[in-house]
N, C-alpha and C positions, 0 to 999 in steps of 0.2 A: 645351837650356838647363837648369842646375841651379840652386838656393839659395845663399845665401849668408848669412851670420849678420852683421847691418848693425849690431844692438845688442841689447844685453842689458838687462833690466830688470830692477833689485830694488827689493822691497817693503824697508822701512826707514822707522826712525820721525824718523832728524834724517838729510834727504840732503844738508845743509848738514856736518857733519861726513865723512861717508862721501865726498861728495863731492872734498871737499878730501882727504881721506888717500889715495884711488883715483888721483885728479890725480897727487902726490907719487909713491905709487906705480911709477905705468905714464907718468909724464912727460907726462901728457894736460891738456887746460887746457880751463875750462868754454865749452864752447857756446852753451847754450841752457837758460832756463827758462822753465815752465810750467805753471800752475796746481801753484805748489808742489814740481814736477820739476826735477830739473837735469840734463841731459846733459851729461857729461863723453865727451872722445874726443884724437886726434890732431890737430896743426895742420893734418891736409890737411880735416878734418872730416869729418861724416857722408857714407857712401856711398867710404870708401876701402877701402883693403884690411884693415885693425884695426877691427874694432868699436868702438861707441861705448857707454858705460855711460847709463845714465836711472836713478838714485837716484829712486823715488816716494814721497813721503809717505803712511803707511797707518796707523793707532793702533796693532796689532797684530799684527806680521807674522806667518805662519805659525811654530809652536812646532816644537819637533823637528830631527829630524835631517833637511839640506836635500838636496834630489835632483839641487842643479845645483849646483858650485862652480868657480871659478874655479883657475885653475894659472897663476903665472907664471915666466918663467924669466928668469934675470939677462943683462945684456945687456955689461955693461961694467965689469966685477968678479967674482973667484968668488962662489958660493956661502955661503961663511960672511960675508965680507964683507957680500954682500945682504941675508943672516939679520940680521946686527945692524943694517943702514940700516932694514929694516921693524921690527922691534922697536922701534927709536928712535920711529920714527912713529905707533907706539902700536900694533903690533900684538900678539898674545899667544901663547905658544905652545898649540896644542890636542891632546886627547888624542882621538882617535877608533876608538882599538883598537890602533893600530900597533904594532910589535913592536920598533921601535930601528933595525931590520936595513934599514930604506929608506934607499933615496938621495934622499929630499925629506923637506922640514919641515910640517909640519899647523899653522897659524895661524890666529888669527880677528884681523878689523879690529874695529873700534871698535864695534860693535853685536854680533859672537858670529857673524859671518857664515864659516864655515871658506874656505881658499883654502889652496891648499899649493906652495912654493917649489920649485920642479926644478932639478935638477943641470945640467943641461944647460944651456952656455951658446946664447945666440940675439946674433944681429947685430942692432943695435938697427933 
């Protein structure tokens, strides 16, 4: 028997925002909250095959450069397309060293949070 990544958790200071632009996103619709939490995920919900996000409320999220980000990849449009659906949404483009030369985009959501768009398309 192995693991399986059921949800992710970020520290963030409004998951009332995050929450909704993640929703938009990855086409996920909210869950569940708690003490301030909100779980966003897929209509089959918690314990399916896509993880579920938990936005927590925290004053101060850790500063810096983050060790875990997210990647998503388009599912029913190219790539530039995608690029400006997340922009629309308030996302920004980020510099992280990259050189031009990739085939994906470096972004942050609404809090500074990086994620980076993949070339690759996926069946939704």
């Amino acid at each position: 028997m192995a693991c399986r990544i059921s949800e992710l958790v970020i520290n963030c200071r409004d998951p009332e925002t995050l929450a909704r632009f993640w929703s938009d996103v990855l086409g996920y619709r909210e869950l569940a909250r708690e003490d301030g939490a909100i779980e966003i995920g897929p209509a089959a919900g918690f314990g399916g095959p896509a993880p579920t996000l938990v936005f927590g409320p925290v004053d101060d999220p850790t500063p810096g450069r983050l060790r875990l980000h997210i990647d998503v990849s388009p599912t029913d449009r190219d790539q530039a397309a995608e690029l400006q659906r997340l922009l629309d949404l308030g996302a920004v483009p980020a510099d992280v060293g990259q050189t031009g030369e990739e085939n994906w985009h470096v972004l942050a959501d609404p809090e500074g949070n990086e994620f980076c768009l993949l070339a690759r398309r996926l069946e939704p």
